[in-house]
C-alpha positions in Angstrom: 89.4 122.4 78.1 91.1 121.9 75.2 93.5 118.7 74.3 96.9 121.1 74.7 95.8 121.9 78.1 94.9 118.8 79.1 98.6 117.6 78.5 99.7 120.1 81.2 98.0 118.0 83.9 99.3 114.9 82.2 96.1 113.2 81.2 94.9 112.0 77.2 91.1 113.2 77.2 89.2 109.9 77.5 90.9 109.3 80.8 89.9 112.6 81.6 86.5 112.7 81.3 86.2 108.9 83.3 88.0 110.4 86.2 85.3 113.1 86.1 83.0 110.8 85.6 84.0 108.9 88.9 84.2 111.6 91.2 80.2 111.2 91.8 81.0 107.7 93.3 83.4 109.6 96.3 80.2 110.5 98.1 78.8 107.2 97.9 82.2 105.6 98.9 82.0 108.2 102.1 78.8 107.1 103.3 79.8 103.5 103.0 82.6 103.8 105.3 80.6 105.8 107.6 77.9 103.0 108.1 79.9 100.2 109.3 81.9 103.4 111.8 78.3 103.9 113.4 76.8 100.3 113.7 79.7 98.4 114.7 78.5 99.0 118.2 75.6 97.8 117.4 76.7 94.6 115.8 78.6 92.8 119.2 76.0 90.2 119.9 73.9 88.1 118.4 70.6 90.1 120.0 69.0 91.7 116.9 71.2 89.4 114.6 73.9 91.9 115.0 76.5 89.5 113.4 74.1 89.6 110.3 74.2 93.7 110.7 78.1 93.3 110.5 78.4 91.5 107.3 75.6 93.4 105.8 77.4 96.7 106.0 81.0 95.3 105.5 80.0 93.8 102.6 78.6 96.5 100.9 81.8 98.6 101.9 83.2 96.0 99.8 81.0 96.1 97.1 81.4 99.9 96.9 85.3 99.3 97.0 84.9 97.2 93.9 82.2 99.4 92.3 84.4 102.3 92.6 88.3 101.4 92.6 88.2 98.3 90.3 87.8 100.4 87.0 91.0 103.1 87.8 93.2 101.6 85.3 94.1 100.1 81.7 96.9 98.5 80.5 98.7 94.8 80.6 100.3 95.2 84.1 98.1 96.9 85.7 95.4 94.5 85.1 96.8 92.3 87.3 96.2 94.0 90.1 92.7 94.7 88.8 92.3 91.0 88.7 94.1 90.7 92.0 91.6 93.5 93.3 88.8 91.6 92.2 89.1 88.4 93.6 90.2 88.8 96.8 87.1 91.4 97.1 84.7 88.7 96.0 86.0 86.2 98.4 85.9 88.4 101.1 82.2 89.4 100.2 81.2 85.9 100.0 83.2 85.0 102.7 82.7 87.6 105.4 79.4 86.1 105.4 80.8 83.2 107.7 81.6 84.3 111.0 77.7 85.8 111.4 76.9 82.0 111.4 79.8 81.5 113.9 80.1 83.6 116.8 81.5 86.5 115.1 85.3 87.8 115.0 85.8 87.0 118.6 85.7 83.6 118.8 89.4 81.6 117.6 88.1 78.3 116.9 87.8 78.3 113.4 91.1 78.7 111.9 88.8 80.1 108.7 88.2 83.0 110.6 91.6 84.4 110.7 92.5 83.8 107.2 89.5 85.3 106.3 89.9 88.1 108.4 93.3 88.1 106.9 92.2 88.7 103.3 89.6 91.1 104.2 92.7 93.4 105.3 94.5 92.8 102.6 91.7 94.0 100.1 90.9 97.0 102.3 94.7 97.6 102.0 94.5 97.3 98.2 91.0 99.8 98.0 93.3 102.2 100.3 96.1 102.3 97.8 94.3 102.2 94.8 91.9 105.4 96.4 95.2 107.3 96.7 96.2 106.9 93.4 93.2 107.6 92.0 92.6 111.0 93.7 96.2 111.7 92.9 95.1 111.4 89.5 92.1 113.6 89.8 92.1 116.3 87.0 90.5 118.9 89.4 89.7 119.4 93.3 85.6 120.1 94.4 83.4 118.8 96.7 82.8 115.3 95.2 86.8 115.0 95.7 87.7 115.8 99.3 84.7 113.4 99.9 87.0 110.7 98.1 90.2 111.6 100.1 87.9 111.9 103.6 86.3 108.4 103.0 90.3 107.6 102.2 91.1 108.5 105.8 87.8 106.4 107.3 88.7 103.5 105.3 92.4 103.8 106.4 91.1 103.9 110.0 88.9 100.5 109.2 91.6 98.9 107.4 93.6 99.4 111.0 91.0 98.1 113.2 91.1 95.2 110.8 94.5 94.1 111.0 94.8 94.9 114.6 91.8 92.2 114.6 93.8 90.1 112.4 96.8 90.4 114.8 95.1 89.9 118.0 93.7 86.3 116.6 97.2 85.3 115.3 98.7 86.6 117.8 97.0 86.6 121.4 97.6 89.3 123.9 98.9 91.3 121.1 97.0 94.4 122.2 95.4 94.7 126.0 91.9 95.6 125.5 91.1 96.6 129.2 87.8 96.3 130.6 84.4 95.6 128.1 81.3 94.0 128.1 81.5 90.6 127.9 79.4 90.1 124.4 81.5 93.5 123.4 82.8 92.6 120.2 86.7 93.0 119.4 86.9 94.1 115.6 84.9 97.3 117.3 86.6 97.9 120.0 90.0 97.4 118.1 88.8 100.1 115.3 88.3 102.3 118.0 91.7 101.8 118.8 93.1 102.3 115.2 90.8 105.7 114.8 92.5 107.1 118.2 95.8 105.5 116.7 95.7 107.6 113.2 94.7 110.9 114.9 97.7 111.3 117.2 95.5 111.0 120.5 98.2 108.6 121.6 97.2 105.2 123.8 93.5 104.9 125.7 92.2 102.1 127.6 93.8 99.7 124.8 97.2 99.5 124.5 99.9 96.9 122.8 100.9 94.7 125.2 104.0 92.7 123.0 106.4 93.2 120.3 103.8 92.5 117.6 101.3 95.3 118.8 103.8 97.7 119.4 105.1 97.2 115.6 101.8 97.8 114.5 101.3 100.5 116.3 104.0 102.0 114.5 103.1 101.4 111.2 99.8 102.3 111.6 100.9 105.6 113.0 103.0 106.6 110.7 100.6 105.6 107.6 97.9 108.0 109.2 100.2 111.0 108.9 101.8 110.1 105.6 98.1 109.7 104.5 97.8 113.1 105.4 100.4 114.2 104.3 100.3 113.0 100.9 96.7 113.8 100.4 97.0 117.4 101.2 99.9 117.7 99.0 98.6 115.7 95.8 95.6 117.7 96.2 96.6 121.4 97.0 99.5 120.7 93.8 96.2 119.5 91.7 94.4 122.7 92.8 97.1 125.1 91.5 97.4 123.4 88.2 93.8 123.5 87.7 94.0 127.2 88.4 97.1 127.7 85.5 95.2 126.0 83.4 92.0 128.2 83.9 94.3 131.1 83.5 96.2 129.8 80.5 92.5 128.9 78.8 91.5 132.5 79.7 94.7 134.2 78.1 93.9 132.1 74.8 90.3 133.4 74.9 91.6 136.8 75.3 94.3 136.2 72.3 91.3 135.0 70.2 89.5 137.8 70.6 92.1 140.0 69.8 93.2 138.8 66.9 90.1 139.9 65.0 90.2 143.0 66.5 93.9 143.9 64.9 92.5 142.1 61.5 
């Protein structure tokens, strides 16, 4: 694709060519957010060191997060946000490491917890963000992509169950959880909740119970279809400009090889 072209889709060519070059981290970054989705049941107790399974795979969600979103960006102001980005996903890497050596998520003693908890849904709010604008910035739509913007939606649905963790332990009673198993743990119950939340299945066996839930509830609702939304638009807009500029380079090759012809 020549440099002219490239302009039409508003990118310079070395920022081109990275953004390529990161679409074959999407697939990885899908995965990632599909193992903690499928062993999250499997990490409520302590049998089998299942709080050690927990940190294991959130952790290297997070260090797939960094691997992948941390290097989207140049520039003064936005690597502040980089450093921001960073940080907060090193602490929580470090830190999520914790709660496996105390009881896990459920447990409310340890004030810790809930600021840790806290920052882990803050940096999974940051690695949702930053993944939007990244695919928005994609310079064409394939496989590799939709992986990006599907691991998008999982880690949305994550970064849900999180915060409604993070409320519940703030807030007691924010959310009624109904009837479990009593070494069931509540970050997977609760992303069970955010994944029914996003998809418009409307309430379950868990429900907001106060003001607090029912504001999240909100939010969270109306984030999953602006996701959605958003996505589908960015993408299908990228899709047709990718296709002018296949045409446009096709109509220049056809130029060029009539001009010798008339010569």
């Amino acid at each position: 694709m020549s440099r002219s072209l490239r302009s039409v889709l508003g990118y310079g060519l070395p920022e081109a060519e990275r953004l390529k070059h990161n679409e074959g981290r999407f697939v990885a970054l899908l995965l990632s957010t599909l193992v903690p989705l499928l062993l999250l049941p499997s990490t409520s107790t302590r049998l089998h060191h299942g709080y050690d399974l927990q940190a294991l795979v959130l952790s290297q969600l997070i260090a797939l997060c960094l691997f992948t979103l941390s290097r989207s960006w140049s520039g003064q102001r936005r690597s502040v946000g980089r450093v921001v980005f960073l940080v907060s996903g090193l602490i929580c890497g470090v830190g999520i490491w914790i709660p496996a050596f105390h009881g896990g998520w459920g447990d409310p003693s340890l004030r810790l917890k809930q600021w840790l908890l806290a920052l882990l849904s803050l940096f999974f709010l940051q690695s949702s963000a930053r993944l939007v604008q990244l695919l928005a910035r994609a310079p064409r739509v394939n496989t590799r992509v939709m992986a990006g913007a599907a691991a998008g939606y999982l880690l949305l649905g994550l970064t849900g169950g999180v915060l409604a963790t993070t409320t519940q332990l703030f807030v007691p009673g924010s959310f009624r959880i109904g009837s479990m198993l009593d070494q069931e743990q509540l970050l997977d119950r609760l992303t069970y909740f955010s994944f029914t939340t996003i998809a418009g299945l409307g309430p379950g066996d868990i429900v907001a119970s106060n003001a607090y839930g029912e504001r999240f509830v909100i939010l969270l609702s109306v984030s999953g279809t602006l996701y959605v939304a958003l996505l589908v638009g960015l993408l299908l807009g990228r899709f047709i400009a990718s296709q002018e500029v296949a045409y446009l380079e096709q109509d220049q090759r056809n130029l060029s090889r009539q001009r010798p012809d008339q010569d």
